[in-house]
C-alpha positions as CSV (number, residue, x, y, z in Angstrom):
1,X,45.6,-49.5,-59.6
2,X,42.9,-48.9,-56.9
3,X,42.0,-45.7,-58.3
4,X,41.2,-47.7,-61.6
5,X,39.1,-49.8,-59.9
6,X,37.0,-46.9,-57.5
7,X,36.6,-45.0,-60.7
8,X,35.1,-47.8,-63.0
9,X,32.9,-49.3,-59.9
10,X,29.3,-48.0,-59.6
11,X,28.5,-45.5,-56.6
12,X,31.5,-43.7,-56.0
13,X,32.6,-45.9,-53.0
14,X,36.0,-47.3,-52.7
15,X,36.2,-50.2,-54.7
16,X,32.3,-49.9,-55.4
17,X,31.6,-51.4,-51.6
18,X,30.5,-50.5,-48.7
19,X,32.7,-49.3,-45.9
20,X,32.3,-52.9,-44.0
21,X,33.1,-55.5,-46.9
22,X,36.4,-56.6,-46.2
23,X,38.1,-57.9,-49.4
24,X,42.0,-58.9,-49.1
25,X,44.4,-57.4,-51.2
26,X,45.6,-60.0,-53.2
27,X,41.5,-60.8,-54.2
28,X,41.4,-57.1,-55.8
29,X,42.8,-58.0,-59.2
30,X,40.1,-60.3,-59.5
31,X,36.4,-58.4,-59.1
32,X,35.1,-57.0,-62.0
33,X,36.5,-53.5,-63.2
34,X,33.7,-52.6,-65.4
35,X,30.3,-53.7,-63.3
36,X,28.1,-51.9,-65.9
37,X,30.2,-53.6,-68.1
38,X,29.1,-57.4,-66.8
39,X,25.8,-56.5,-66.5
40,X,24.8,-55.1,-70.0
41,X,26.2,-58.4,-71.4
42,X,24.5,-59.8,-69.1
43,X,21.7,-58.7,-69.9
44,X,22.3,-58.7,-73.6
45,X,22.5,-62.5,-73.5
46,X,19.1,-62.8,-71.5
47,X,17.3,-61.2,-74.2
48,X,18.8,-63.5,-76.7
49,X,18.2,-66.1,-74.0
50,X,14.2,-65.1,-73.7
51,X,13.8,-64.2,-77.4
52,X,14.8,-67.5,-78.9
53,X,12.4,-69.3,-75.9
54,X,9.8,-66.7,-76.9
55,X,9.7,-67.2,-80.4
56,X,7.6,-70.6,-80.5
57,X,4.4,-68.5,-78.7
58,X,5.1,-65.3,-81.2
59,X,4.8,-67.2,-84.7
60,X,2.3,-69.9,-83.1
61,X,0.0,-69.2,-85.8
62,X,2.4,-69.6,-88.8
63,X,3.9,-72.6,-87.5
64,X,0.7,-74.4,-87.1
65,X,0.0,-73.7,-90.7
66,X,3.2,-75.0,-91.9
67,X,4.2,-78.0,-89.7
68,X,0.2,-78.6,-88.5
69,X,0.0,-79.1,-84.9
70,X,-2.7,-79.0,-82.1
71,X,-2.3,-76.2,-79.3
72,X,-2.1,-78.9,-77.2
73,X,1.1,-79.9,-79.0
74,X,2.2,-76.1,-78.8
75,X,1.4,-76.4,-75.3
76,X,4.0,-79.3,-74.5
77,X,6.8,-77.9,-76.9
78,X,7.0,-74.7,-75.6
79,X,6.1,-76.2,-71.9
80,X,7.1,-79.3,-70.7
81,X,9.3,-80.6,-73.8
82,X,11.0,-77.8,-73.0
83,X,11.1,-77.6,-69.1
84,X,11.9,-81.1,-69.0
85,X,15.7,-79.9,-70.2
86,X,15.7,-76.4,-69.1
87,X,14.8,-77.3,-65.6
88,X,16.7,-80.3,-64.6
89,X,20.3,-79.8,-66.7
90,X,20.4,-76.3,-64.5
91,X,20.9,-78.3,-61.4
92,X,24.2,-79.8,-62.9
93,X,25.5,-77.2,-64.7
94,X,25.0,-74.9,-61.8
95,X,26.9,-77.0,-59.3
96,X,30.0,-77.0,-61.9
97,X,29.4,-73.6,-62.4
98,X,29.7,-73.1,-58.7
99,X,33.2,-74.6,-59.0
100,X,34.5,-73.6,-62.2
101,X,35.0,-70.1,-64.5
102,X,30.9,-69.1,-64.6
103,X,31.9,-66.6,-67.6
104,X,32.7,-70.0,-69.4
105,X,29.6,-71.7,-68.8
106,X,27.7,-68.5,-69.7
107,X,29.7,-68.3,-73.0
108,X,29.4,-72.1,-74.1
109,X,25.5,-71.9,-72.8
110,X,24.7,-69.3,-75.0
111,X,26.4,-71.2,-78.3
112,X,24.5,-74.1,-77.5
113,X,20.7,-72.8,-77.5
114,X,21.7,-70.5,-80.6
115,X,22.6,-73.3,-82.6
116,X,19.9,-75.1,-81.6
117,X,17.7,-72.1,-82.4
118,X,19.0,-72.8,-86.0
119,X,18.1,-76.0,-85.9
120,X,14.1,-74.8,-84.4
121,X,14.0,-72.9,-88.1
122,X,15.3,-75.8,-90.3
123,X,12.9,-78.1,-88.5
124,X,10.6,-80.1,-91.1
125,X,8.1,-81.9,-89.1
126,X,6.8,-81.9,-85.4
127,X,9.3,-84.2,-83.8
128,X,11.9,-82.4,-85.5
129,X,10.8,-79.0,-83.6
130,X,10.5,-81.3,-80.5
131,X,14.0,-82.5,-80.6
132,X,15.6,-78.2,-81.4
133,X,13.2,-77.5,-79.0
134,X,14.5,-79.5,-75.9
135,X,17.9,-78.5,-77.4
136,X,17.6,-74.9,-76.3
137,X,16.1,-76.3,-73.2
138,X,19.6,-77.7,-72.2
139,X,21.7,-74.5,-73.5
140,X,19.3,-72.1,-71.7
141,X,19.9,-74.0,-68.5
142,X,23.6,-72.8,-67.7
143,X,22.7,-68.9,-68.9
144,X,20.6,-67.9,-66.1
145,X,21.5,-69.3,-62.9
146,X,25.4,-68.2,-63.6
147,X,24.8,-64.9,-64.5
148,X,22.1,-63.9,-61.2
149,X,25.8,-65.5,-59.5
150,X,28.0,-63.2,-61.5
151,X,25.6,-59.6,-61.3
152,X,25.8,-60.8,-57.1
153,X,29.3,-61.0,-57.1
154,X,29.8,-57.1,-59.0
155,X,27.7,-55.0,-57.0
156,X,27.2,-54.4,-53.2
157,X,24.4,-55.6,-51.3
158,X,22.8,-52.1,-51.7
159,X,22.5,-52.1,-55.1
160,X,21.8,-55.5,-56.5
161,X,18.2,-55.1,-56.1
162,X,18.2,-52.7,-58.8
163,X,21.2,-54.5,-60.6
164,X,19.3,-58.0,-61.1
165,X,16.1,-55.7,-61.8
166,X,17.8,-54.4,-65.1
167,X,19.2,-57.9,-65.7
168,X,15.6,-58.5,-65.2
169,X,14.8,-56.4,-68.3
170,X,16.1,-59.4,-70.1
171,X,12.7,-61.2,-70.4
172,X,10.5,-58.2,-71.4
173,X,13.1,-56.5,-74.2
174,X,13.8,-60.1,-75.6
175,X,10.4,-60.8,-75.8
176,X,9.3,-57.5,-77.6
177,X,11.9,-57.0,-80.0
178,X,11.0,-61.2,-80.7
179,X,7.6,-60.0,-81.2
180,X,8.7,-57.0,-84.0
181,X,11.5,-58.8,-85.3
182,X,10.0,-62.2,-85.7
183,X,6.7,-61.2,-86.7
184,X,8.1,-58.7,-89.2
185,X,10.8,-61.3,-90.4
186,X,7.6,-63.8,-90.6
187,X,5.2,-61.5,-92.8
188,X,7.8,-60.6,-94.9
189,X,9.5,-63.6,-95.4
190,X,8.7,-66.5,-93.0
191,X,9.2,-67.8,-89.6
192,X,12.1,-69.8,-90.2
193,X,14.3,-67.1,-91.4
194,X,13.3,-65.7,-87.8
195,X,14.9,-68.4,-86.2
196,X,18.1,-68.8,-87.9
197,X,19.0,-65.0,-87.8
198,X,18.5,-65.0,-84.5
199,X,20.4,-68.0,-83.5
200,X,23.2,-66.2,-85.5
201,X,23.0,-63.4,-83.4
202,X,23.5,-65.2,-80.2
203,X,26.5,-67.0,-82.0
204,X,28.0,-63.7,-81.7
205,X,26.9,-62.9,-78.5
206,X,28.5,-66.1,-77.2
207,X,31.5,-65.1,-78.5
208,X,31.4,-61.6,-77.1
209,X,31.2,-63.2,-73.5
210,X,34.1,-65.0,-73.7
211,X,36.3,-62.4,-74.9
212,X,34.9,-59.3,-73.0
213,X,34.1,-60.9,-69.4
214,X,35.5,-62.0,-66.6
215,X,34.5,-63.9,-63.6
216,X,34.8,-61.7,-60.6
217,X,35.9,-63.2,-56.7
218,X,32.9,-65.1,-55.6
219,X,31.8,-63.1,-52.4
220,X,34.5,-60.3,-52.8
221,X,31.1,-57.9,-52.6
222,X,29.2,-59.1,-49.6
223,X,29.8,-57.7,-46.2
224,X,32.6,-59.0,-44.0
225,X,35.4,-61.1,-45.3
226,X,32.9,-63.8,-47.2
227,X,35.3,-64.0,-49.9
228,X,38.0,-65.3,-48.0
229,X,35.9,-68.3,-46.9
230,X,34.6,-69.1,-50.0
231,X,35.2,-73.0,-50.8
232,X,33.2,-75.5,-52.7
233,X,29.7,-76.7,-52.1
234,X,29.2,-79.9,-52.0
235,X,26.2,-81.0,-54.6
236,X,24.0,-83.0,-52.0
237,X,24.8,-80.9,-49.3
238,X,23.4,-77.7,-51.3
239,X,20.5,-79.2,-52.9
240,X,19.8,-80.4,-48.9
241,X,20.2,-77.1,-47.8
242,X,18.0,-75.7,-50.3
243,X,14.7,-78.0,-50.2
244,X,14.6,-78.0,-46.4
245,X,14.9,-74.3,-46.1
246,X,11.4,-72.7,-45.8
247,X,11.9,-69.2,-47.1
248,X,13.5,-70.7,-50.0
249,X,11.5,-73.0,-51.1
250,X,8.1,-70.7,-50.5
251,X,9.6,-67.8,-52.5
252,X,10.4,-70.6,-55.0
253,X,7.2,-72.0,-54.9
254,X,5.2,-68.6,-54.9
255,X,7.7,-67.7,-57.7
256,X,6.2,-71.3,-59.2
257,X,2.5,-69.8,-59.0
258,X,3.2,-67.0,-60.6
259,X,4.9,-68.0,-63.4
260,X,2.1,-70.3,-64.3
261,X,0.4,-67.8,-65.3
262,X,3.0,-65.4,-66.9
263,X,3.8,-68.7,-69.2
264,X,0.5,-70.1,-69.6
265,X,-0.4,-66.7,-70.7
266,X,2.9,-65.9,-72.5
267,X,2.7,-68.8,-74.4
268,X,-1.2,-68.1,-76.3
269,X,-1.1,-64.2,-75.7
270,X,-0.4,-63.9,-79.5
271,X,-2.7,-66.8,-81.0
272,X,-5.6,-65.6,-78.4
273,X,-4.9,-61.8,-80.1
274,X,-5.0,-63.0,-83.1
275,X,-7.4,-66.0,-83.4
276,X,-10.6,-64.3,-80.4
277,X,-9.2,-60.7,-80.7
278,X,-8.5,-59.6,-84.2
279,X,-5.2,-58.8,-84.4
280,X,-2.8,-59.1,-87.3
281,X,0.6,-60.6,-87.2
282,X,1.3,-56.6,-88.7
283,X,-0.4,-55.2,-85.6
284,X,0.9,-58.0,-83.2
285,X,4.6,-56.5,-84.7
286,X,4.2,-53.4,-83.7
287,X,1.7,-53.0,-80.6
288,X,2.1,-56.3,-78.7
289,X,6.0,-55.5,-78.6
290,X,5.1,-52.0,-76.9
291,X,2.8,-54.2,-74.5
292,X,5.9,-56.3,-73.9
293,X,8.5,-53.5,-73.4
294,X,6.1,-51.0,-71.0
295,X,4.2,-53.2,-69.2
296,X,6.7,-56.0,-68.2
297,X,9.8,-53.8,-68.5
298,X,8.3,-51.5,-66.1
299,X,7.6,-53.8,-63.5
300,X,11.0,-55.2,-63.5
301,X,12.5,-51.7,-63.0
302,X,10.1,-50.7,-60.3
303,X,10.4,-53.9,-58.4
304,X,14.2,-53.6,-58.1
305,X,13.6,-49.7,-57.2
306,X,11.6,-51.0,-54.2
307,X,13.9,-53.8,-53.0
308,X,16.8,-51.6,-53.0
309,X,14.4,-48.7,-50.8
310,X,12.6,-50.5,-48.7
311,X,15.1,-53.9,-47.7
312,X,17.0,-52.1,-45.5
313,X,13.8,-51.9,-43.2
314,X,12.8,-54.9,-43.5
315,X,13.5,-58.0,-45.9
316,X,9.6,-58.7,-46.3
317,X,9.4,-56.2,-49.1
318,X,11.2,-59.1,-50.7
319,X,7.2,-61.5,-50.4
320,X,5.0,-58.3,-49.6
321,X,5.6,-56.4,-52.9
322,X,4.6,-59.5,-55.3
323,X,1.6,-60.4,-52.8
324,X,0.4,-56.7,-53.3
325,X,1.1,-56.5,-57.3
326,X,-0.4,-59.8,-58.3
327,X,-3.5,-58.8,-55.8
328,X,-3.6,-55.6,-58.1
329,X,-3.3,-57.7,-61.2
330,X,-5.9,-60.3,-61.3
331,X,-9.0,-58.2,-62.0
332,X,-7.3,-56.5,-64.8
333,X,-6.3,-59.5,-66.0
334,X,-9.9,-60.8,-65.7
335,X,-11.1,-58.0,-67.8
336,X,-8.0,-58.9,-70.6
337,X,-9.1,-62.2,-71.4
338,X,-12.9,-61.0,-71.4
339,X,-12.0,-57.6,-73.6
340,X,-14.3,-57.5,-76.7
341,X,-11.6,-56.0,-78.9
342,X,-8.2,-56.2,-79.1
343,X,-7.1,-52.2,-78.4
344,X,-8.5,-52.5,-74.9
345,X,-7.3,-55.8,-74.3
346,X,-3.7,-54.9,-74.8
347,X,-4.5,-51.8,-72.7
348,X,-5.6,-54.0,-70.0
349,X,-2.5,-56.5,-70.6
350,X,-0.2,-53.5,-70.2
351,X,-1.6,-53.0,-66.7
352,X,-1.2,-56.9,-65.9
353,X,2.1,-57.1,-67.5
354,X,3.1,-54.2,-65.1
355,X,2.1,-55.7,-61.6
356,X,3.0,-59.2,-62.9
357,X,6.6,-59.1,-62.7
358,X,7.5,-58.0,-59.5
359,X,8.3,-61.8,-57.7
360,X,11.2,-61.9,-60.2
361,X,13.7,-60.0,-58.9
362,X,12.0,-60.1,-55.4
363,X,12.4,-64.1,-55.4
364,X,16.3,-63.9,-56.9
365,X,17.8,-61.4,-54.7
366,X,16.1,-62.7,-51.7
367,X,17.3,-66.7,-52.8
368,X,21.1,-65.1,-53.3
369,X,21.2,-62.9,-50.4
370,X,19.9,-66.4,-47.9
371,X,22.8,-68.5,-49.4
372,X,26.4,-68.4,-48.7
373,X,28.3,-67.2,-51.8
374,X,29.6,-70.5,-53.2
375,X,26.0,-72.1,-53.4
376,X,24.3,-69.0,-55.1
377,X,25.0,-70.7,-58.5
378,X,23.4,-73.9,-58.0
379,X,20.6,-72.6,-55.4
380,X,19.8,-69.8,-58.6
381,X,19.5,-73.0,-60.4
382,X,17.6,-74.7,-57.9
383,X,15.4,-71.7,-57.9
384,X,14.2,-71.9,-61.7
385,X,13.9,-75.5,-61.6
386,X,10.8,-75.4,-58.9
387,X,9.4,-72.1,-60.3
388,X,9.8,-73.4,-64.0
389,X,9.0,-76.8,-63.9
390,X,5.8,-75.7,-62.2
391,X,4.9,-72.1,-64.4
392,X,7.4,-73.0,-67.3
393,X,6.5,-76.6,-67.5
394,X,2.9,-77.3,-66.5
395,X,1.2,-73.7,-67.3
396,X,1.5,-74.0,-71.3
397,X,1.2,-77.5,-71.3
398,X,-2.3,-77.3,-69.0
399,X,-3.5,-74.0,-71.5
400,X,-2.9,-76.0,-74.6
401,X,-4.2,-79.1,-72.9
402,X,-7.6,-77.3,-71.7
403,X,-8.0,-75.2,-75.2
404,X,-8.3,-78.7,-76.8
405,X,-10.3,-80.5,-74.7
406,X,-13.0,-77.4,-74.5
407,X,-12.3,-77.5,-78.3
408,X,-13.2,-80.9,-79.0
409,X,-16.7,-80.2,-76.1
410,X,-18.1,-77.7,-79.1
411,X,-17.0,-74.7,-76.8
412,X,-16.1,-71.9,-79.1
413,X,-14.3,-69.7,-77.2
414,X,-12.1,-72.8,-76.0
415,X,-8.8,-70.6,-75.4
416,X,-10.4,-67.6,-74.1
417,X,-12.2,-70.3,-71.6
418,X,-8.6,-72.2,-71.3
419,X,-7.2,-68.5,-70.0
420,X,-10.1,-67.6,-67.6
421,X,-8.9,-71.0,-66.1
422,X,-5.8,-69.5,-64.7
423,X,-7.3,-66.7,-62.2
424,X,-7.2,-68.8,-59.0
425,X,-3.0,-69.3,-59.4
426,X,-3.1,-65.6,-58.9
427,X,-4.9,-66.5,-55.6
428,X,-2.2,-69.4,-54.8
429,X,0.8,-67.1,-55.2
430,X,-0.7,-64.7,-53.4
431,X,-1.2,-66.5,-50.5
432,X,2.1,-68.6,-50.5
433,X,3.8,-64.9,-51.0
434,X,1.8,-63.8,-47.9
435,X,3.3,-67.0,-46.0
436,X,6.4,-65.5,-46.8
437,X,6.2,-62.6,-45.4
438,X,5.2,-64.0,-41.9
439,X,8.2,-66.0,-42.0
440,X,10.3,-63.3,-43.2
441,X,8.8,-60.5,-40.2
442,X,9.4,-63.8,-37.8
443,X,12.8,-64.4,-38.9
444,X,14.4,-60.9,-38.2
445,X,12.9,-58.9,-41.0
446,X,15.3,-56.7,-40.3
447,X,18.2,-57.3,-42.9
448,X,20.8,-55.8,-40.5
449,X,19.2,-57.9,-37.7
């Protein structure tokens, strides 16, 4: 049986660990036997997860037509409508997850926002939307935080850098096979067909989890005998542990920084193309999604590439590398938003796409390596509630908010203005990121320390 398990684990050590991880006999049966397995489900089910969420920004333009609605109210429904659900159900879900089969919650999460995905393309009027909107919300809430848990608890320490960096991938190939598919499905049908064949998929994805997975020892990877003193977390006690601790809650709220720009900007890239720059939906299909797929896509696989080379020196790669990228990103992203045409813009967006990316996986691993390993559930959760109710929450809602308002003052430009708005959270996360890092080199930034 053992030389089952060696063979199917990743890295040709025994059992897929590291010489020092204890794990007792009878806890064997349980870890994963397939890691690479686990994770391209995984994975699979974030880019259903990000393509359904991404959808709203990608057929902005043709939804606005039908159902006609302000950016403002795109702003709120793919913002804080949304986050409102997204954010706070996570925090329940991921203290039962914590204490019950994760592969379950995964399974039944992903059912939930595909249905309601369904319902997003069936929708006949603005509250309507609203309503399938915030539904996704609360199925989205129990994919994420489970699965960062699950990829944790299948690889060793050494290798979930790059691990969560490919689980990572999730947001960037969801959100550029959204932009072919949906704005193909769009021109050559309509946008609604987009959402209900792609809720259909994830009905079969949701499936697929159930049958295919299964949830691996909580801490049977980590060094010493963690899994043997794994219990239950107690809900209060976590959610204590996690708002006092400084290193958590500044990667969560640099994390926060960040993301309001990623979303603020993910959620108008394709109306700004299309309505200041030029584009077609036809050339958003086909160029935006290679955008997408290079620049973000490559960020998350060289950010895991330099946790997993560098931490073992010293755990402030885990602030310094997203303090350095987004440094590297803001005049490029400067020179996007002013671009004359649209070719050099998305040349420029690839670049910003690329360094944008790198808190991501710096921020989980970090947040799941600090916690013991029956909180990592509900302290992932904890995690995308700051950093989403802050970027995912209040950075489309303030875009769409501030393109109406310059709107309604005779500016012309008023979303191009909206975006140049959002330079100075660069500046924020930078320096929160930077804060980081000084705790991190005066907290033993040594990871072995």
């Amino acid at each position: 049986m053992s030389s089952s398990i060696n063979a199917a684990l990743p890295g040709g050590d025994v059992a897929g660990v590291r010489p020092d991880v204890r794990i007792a006999p009878r806890e064997i049966a349980g870890l994963p036997r397939h890691p690479r397995v686990m994770l391209a489900l995984l994975t699979f089910v974030y880019v259903i997860n990000f393509l359904d969420r991404q959808l709203l920004g990608i057929l902005a333009k043709p939804i606005q037509d039908t159902l006609h609605v302000s950016d403002g109210q795109l702003g709120l429904i793919g913002g804080l409508y949304f986050a409102m659900f997204y954010c706070f159900i996570a925090i329940p879900v991921g203290w039962l997850a914590d204490r019950t089969n994760r592969v379950s919650i995964v399974s039944l999460a992903c059912g939930i926002w595909s249905v309601a995905t369904i319902g997003c393309g069936m929708a006949g009027n603005y509250a309507q939307l609203v309503g399938a909107r915030m539904l996704v919300g609360f199925g989205e809430a129990g994919g994420v935080p489970p699965s960062y848990a699950l990829i944790t608890d299948s690889f060793p320490p050494h290798k979930r850098g790059t691990a969560l960096a490919i689980f990572n991938l999730g947001p960037a190939i969801g959100a550029a096979i959204g932009i072919a598919f949906g704005a193909t499905i769009a021109t050559l049908f309509n946008w609604r067909d987009a959402f209900v064949s792609i809720g259909v998929v994830g009905i079969v994805t949701a499936i697929a989890v159930k049958l295919v997975l299964r949830d691996p020892v909580r801490g049977g990877m980590d060094h010493g005998n963690a899994a043997a003193s794994v219990g239950k977390a107690p809900f209060i006690g976590t959610m204590r542990m996690f708002f006092t601790h400084r290193t958590l809650m500044l990667a969560a709220l640099g994390s926060g920084a960040t993301q309001f720009v990623t979303y603020g900007l993910g959620n108008f890239a394709v109306l700004f193309l299309m309505r200041e720059k030029g584009m077609l939906l036809t050339d958003v299909a086909v160029w935006y999604a290679l955008v997408v797929v290079i620049g973000m896509g490559g960020g998350m696989l060289v950010s895991g590439r330099v946790i997993d080379r560098f931490v073992a020196r010293s755990r402030t790669v885990y602030a310094l590398a997203p303090a350095i990228s987004l440094a590297v990103a803001l005049p490029f992203y400067v020179a996007f938003v002013w671009a004359p045409g649209w070719p050099l813009a998305l040349a420029l967006l690839t670049i910003v796409m690329l360094f944008n990316y790198f808190y991501l996986s710096c921020s989980v691993a970090l947040v799941q390596e600090e916690v013991r390993p029956d909180e990592r559930v509900m302290s992932g959760a904890l995690l995308l509630l700051v950093m989403n109710f802050v970027g995912l929450g209040l950075g489309p809602t303030y875009v769409g908010w501030a393109s109406d308002r310059l709107a309604a003052g005779g500016h012309a430009h008023a979303l191009q203005l909206a975006l140049y708005s959002l330079a100075p959270f660069y500046v924020l996360a930078v320096v929160i990121f930077l804060a980081l890092a000084r705790r991190l080199r005066g907290t033993n930034g040594s990871i072995t320390a």
